[in-house]
C-alpha positions as CSV (number, residue, x, y, z in Angstrom):
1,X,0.0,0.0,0.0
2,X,1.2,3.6,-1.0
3,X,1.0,6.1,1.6
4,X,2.1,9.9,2.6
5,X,4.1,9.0,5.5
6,X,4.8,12.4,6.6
7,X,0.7,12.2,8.0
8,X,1.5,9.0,9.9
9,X,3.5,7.8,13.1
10,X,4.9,4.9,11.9
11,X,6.9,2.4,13.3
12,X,9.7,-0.1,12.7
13,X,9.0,-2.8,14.5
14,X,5.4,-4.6,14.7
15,X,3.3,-4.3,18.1
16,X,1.2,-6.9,17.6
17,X,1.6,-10.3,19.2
18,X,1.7,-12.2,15.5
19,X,5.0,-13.3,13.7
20,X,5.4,-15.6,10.4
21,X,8.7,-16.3,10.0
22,X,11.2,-16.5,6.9
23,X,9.1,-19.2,5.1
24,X,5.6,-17.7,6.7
25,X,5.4,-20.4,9.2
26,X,3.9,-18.7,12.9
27,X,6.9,-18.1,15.0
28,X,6.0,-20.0,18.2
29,X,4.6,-22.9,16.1
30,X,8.1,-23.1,14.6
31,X,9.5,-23.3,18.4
32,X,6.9,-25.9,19.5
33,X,7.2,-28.1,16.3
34,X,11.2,-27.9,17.3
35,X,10.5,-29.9,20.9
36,X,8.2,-31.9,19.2
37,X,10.6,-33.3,16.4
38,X,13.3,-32.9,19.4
39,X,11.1,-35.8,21.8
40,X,10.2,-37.0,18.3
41,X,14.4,-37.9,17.7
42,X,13.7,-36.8,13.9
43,X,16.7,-35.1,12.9
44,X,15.8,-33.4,9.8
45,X,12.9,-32.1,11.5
46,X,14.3,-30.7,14.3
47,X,17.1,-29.3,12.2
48,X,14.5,-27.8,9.5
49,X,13.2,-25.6,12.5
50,X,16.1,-24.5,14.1
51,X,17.4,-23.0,11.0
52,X,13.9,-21.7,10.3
53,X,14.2,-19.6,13.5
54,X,17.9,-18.5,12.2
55,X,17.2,-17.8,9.0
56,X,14.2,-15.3,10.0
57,X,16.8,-13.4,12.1
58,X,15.7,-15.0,15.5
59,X,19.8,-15.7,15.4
60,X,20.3,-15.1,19.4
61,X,16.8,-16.5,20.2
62,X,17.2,-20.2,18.9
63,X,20.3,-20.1,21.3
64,X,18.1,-19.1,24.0
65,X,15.4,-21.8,23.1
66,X,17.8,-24.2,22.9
67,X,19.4,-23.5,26.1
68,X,15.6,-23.6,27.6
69,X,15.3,-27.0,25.9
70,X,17.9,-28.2,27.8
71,X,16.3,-27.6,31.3
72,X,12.9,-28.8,30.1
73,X,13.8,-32.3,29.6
74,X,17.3,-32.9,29.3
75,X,19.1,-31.5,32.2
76,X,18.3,-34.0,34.9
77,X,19.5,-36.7,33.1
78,X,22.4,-34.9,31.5
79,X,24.3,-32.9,33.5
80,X,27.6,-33.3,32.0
81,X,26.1,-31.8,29.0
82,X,26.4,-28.6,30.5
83,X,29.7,-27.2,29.6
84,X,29.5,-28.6,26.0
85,X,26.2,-26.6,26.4
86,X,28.1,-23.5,27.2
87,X,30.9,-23.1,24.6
88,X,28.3,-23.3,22.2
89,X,26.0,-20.4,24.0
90,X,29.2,-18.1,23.8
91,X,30.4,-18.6,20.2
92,X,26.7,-18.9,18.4
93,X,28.2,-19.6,15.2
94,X,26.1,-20.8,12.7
95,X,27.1,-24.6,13.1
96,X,26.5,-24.3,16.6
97,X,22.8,-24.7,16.3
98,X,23.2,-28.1,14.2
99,X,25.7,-29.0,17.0
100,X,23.4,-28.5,20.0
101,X,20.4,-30.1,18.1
102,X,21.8,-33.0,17.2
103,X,23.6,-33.8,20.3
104,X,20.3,-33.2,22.3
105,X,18.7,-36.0,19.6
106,X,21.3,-38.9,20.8
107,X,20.4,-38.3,24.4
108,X,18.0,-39.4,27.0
109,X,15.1,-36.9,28.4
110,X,12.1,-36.8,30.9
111,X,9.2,-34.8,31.3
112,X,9.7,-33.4,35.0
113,X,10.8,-29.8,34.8
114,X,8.2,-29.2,32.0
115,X,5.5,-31.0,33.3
116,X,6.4,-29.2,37.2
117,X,6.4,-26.1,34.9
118,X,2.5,-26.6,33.8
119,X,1.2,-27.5,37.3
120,X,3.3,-25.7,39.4
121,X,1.5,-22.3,39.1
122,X,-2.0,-23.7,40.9
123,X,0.1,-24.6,43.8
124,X,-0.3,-23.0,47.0
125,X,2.6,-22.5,49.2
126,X,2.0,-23.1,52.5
127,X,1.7,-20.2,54.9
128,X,4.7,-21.1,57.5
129,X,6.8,-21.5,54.8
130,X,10.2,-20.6,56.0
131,X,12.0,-21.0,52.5
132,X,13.8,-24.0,53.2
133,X,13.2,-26.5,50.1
134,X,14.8,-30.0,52.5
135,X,11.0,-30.8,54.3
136,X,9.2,-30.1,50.6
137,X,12.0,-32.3,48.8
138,X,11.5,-34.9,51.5
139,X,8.2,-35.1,51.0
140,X,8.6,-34.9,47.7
141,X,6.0,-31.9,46.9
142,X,8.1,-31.4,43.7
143,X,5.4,-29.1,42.2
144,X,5.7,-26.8,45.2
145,X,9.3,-26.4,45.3
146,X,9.1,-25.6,41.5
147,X,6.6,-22.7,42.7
148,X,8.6,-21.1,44.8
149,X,11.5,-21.5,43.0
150,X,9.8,-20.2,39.6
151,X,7.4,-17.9,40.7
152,X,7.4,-17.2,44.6
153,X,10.7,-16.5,45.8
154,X,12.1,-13.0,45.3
155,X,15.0,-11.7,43.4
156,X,17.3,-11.5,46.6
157,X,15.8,-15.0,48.6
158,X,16.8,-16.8,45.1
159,X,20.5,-15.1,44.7
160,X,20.8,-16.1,48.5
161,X,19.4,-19.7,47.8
162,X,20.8,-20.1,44.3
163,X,24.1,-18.9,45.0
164,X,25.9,-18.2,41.5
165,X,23.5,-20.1,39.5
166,X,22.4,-18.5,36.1
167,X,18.5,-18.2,36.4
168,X,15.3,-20.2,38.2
169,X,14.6,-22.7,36.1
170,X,18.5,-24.0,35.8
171,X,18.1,-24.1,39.7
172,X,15.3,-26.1,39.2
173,X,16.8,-28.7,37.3
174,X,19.6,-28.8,39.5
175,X,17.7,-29.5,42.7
176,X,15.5,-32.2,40.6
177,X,18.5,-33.6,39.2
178,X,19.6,-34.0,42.9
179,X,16.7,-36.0,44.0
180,X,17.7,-38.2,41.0
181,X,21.2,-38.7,41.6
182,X,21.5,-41.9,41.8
183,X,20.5,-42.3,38.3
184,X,22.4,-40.3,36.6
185,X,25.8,-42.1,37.2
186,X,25.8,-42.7,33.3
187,X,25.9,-39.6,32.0
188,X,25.8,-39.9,27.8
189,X,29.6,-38.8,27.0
190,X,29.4,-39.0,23.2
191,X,29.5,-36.0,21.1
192,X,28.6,-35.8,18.3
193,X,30.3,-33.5,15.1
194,X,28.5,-33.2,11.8
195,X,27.8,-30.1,9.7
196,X,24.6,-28.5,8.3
197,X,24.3,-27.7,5.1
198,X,22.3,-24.7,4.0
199,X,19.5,-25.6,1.2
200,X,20.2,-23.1,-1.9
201,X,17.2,-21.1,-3.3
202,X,18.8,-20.3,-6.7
203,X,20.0,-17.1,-8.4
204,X,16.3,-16.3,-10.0
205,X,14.0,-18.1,-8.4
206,X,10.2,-18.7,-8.9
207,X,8.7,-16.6,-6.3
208,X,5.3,-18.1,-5.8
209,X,6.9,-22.2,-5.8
210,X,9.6,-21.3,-2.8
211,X,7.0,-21.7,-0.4
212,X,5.8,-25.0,-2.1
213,X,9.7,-26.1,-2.6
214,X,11.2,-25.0,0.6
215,X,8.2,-25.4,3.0
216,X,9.5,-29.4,3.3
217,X,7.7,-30.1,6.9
218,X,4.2,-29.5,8.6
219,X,4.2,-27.2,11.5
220,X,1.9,-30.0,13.1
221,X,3.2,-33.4,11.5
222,X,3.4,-34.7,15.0
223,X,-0.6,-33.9,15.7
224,X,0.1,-32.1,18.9
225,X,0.8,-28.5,18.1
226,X,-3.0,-27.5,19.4
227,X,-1.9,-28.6,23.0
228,X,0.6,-25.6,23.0
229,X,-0.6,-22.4,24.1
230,X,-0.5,-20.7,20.8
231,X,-0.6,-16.5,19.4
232,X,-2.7,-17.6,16.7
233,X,-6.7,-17.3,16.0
234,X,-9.1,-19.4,17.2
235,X,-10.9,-19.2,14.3
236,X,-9.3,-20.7,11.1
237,X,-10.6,-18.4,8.8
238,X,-9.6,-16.0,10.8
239,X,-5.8,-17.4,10.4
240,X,-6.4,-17.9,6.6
241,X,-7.4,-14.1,6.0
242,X,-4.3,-13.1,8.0
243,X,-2.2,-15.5,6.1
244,X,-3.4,-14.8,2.8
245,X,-4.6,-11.4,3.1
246,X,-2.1,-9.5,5.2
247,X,1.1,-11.7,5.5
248,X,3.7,-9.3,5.0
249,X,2.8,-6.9,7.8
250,X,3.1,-9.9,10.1
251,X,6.6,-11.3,8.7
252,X,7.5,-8.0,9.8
253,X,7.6,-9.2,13.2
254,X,10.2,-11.6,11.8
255,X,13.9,-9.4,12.1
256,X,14.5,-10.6,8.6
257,X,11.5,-9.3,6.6
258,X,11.3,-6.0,8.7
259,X,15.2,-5.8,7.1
260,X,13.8,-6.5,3.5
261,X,10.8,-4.3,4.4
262,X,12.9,-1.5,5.0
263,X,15.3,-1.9,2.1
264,X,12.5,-0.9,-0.1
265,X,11.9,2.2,2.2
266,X,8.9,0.3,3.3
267,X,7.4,0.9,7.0
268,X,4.6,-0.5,9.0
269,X,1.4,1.3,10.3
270,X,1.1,-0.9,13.6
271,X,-2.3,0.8,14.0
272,X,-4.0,-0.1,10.7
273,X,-2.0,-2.9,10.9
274,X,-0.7,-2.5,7.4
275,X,2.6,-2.0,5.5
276,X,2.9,1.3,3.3
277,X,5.3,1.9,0.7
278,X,6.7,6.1,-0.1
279,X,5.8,5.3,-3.6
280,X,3.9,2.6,-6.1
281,X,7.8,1.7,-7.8
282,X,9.6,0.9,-4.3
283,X,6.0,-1.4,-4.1
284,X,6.3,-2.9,-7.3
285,X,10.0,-3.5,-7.1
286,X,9.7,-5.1,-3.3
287,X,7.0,-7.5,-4.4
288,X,9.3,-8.3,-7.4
289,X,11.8,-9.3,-5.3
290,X,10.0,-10.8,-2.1
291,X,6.5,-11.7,-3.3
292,X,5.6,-15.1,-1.9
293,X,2.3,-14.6,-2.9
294,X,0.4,-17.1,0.2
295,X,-2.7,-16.7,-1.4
296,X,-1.8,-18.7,-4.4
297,X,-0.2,-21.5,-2.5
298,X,-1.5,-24.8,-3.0
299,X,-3.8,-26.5,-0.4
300,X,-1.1,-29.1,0.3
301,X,1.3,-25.6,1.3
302,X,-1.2,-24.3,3.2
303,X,-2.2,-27.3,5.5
304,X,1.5,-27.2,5.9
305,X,2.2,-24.1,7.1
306,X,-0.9,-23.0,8.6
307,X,-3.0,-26.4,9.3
308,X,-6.7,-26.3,10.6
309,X,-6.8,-28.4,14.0
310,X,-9.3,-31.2,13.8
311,X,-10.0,-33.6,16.6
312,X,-9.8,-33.5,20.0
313,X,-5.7,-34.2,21.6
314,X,-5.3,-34.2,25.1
315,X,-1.9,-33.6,27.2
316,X,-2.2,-36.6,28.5
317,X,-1.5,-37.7,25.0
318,X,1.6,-35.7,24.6
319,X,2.8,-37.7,28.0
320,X,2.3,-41.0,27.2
321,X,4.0,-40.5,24.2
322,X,6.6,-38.5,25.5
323,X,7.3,-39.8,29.0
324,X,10.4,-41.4,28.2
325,X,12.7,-42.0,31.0
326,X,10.6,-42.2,34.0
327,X,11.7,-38.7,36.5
328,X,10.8,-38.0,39.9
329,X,7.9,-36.1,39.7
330,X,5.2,-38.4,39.5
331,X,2.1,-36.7,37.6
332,X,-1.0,-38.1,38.6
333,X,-4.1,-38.2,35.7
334,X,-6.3,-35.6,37.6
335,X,-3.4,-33.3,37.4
336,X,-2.6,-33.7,33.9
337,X,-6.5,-33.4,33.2
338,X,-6.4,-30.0,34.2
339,X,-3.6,-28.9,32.2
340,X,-5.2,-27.0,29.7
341,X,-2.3,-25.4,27.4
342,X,0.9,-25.9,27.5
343,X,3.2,-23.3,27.7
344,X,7.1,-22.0,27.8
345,X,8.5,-19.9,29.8
C-alpha cells in the first residue's frame, strides 16, 4: 500500500503479538514443532526448524530456546552436558545450532521440569513456609518447590538460595536432578560432530513455488501443536485471512523481513495494521523481489504451514508418548486433566 508517511507515526518494528517467520510459518509454532521433532528424535525435523528460526533473524533466540530446551527435559539426566552446552552459547556460530540439536537428539530426556512447569503455578505455598526446600524435597512436593522457585521466591531470597547459579529454572533442574542422583551415574559422553548444510534457493527463483519447494515439513506433523498455548486465531478463517490477506505486515515481526521491508523504504502502520510503501515503484519492485504470494499457494502448502486443527488431543497424549525416562515427579491423571495449554517460559 502507498502512503504519505509524513501524515502518519509509523513504526519499525510490529506491536502486535503475531510473527510468520522466513518461510511464513507462525513463529511460536516453529518453536513448539522444534520440541516436538526434538522428543520425536527426527533429525531433519528438528534441524528444519532450528534454521527456520535462524534464518528469520531469530539468530540469538534459537540459542536461548535451545538452552531452555535443555532444562525442560534434558538436564536432569544430562548434566555433563552442561559445559558442551556452554561453549556453544558463547560462540553462536552458525554450526552451533546443528551441533546442539543434534547432540540433544542422541540423548535421554524426561518430562519433570516441563510437566512441574504446567502444574506448578495452581500450587499453594503453604503459609509457614520458611523458604527451606529439605522438608518439601523430602516429601517430595516437587510441584511446590518448582513454585517457589519459579514464581514465589524473590530476586534476593533466590540469589541467597541459588548462589551463582544463572536463572530459576537451571536451579530447578539442578535440585530435581539432585533427588535423581543416583541415576544419573551414566551420563551420555558422546558427542557428536557433523555439519549442516544450508539448502540453496537459486540465483532467479520462482517466487510463488519457494514456499511449495522450501516449505518441506508441517508445522503440526506430530498432531500435537494444538496442546501448545498458541498467538494464533481461534478461528481458522480468521488465520487464513491473515495469512493470505495481510502476511507481510506480520513477517515483519520476523527481524528478517522487517530488514527487506525496509530496504524498499517500506514501513509498518502498527495501528491499521498495514505496511505502506513512499511510492507505487519501491512497491512494485519489493513484491518483485520478495512476493511469496500465500494466497496462491496450494492446499497441500497451506495445511503445511498453517494447518486447521481437527480432533480432539489431550496432554495426556503428549505424555504418554513422550514420557520417556521415567523422573521423579510423579504426575497423577487428575493433574494432567487439568492442564489445559501448555506453555514455555
Amino acid at each position: 500500500m502507498v502512503q504519505q508517511t509524513h501524515n502518519l507515526e509509523l513504526s519499525t518494528m510490529t506491536t502486535d503479538r503475531f510473527a510468520l517467520s522466513n518461510l511464513l510459518y507462525f513463529k511460536d509454532e516453529v518453536e513448539a514443532a522444534l520440541i516436538l521433532a526434538l522428543l520425536n528424535k527426527n533429525e531433519e525435523v528438528a534441524i528444519f526448524w532450528a534454521y527456520e528460526l535462524h534464518y528469520s533473524g531469530f539468530k540469538d533466540e534459537i540459542f536461548s530456546l535451545l538452552e531452555k530446551i535443555y532444562y525442560y527435559f534434558y538436564a536432569t539426566l544430562n548434566p555433563n552436558f552442561k559445559p558442551f552446552l556452554n561453549r556453544k552459547l558463547g560462540s553462536r556460530e552458525f554450526q552451533d545450532i546443528n551441533s546442539i540439536v543434534t547432540n540433544l537428539l542422541i540423548r535421554s530426556y524426561n518430562l519433570d521440569i516441563f510437566l512441574l512447569m504446567q502444574t506448578c503455578k495452581s500450587v499453594k505455598i503453604p503459609a509457614n513456609f520458611d523458604g527451606n526446600l529439605e522438608p518439601l524435597i523430602t516429601a517430595k512436593k516437587y510441584a511446590t518447590v518448582a513454585k517457589y522457585i519459579l514464581h514465589t521466591c524473590s530476586e534476593t531470597e533466590f540469589v541467597k538460595m541459588a548462589g551463582g547459579t544463572a536463572s530459576r529454572l537451571e536451579y530447578l533442574a539442578q535440585v530435581v536432578q539432585e533427588c535423581r542422583q543416583d541415576h544419573c551415574k551414566k551420563c551420555h559422553k558422546l558427542y557428536l560432530d557433523s555439519e549442516y548444510v544450508a539448502p540453496e534457493i537459486g540465483e532467479n527463483p520462482v517466487l510463488y513455488k519457494i514456499l511449495e519447494t522450501h516449505c518441506k515439513y508441517g508445522v503440526n506433523d506430530s498432531g500435537l501443536l494444538s496442546l501448545f498455548q498458541l498467538v494464533r486465531p481461534k478461528e481458522h478463517k480468521k488465520v487464513q485471512k491473515l495469512w493470505r490477506s495481510n502476511w507481510l505486515y506480520y513477517a515483519c515481526g520476523s527481524p528478517v523481513w522487517l530488514e527487506r521491508l525496509e530496504s524498499y523504504q517500506g514501513s509498518l502502520d502498527n495501528e491499521k495494521k498495514i505496511v505502506v510503501f513512499p511510492s507505487e515503484d519501491q512497491e512494485e519492485e519489493f513484491y518483485n523481489q520478495f512476493g511469496l504470494e500465500p494466497d496462491e499457494q496450494k492446499r497441500e502448502t497451506q495445511e503445511k504451514v498453517i494447518p486447521e486443527f481437527l480432533g480432539e488431543v489431550k496432554v495426556s497424549d503428549f505424555y504418554e508418548k513422550f514420557k520417556g525416562c521415567l523422573g521423579v515427579y510423579k504426575i497423577t491423571k487428575n493433574t494432567l486433566e487439568k492442564i489445559n495449554k501448555l506453555t514455555l517460559l
